[in-house]
C-alpha positions in Angstrom: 0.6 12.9 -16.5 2.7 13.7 -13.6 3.9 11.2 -11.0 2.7 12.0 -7.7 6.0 13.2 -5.7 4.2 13.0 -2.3 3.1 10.1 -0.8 0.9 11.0 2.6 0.8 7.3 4.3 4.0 5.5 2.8 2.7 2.1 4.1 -0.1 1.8 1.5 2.6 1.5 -1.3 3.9 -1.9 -3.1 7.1 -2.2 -2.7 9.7 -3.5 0.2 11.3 -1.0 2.3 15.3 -0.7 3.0 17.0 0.4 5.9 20.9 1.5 5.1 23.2 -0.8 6.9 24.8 2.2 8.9 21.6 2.5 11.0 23.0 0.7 13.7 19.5 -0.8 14.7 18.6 2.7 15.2 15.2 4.6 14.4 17.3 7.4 13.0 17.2 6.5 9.4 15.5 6.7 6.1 13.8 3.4 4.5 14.0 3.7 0.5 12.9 1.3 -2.0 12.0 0.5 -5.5 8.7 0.7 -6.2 7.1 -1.0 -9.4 6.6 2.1 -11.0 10.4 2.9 -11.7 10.2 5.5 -8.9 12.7 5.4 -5.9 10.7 5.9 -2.8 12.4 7.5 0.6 10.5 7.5 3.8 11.6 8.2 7.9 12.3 5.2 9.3 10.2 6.2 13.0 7.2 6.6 11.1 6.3 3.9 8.6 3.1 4.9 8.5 4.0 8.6 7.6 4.6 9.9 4.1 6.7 9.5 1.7 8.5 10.8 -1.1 9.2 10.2 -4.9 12.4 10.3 -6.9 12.8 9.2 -10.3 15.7 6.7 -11.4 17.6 9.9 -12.4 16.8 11.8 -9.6 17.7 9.3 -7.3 20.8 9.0 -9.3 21.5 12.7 -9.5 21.8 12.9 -5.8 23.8 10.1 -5.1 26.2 10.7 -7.3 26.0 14.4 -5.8 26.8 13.0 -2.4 29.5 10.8 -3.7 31.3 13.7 -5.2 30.9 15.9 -2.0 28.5 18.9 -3.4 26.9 18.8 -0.5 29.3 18.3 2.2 28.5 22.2 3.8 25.6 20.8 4.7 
């Protein structure tokens, strides 16, 4: 069985919510966090009760280590 990747309200899941440091106090960011599951859970910071989506560990990892490497600096 499939994890579900979508998440419609983001505030109904078990886990604790992250804002990156960079933020600046703003409402321009993405929360993240580590849900239970092993799944790595990204959501808009202005709307905590909006959805959400689902990476795995090596998803999560994939990308980061994408951005870190500059593949998608065009962007």
């Amino acid at each position: 069985m499939s994890k579900q990747l979508h998440i419609e309200d983001s505030s109904t899941l078990p886990v604790t919510w992250q804002k990156g440091l960079r933020s600046n106090n703003s409402d321009a960011c993405a929360d993240v966090a580590a849900g239970p599951d092993g799944m790595v859970y990204m959501r808009n910071s202005r709307d905590p009760q909006g959805p959400a989506l689902a990476y795995t560990r090596e998803e999560w990892n994939a990308l980061f280590l994408g951005i870190k490497d500059g593949e998608f600096d065009n962007i």
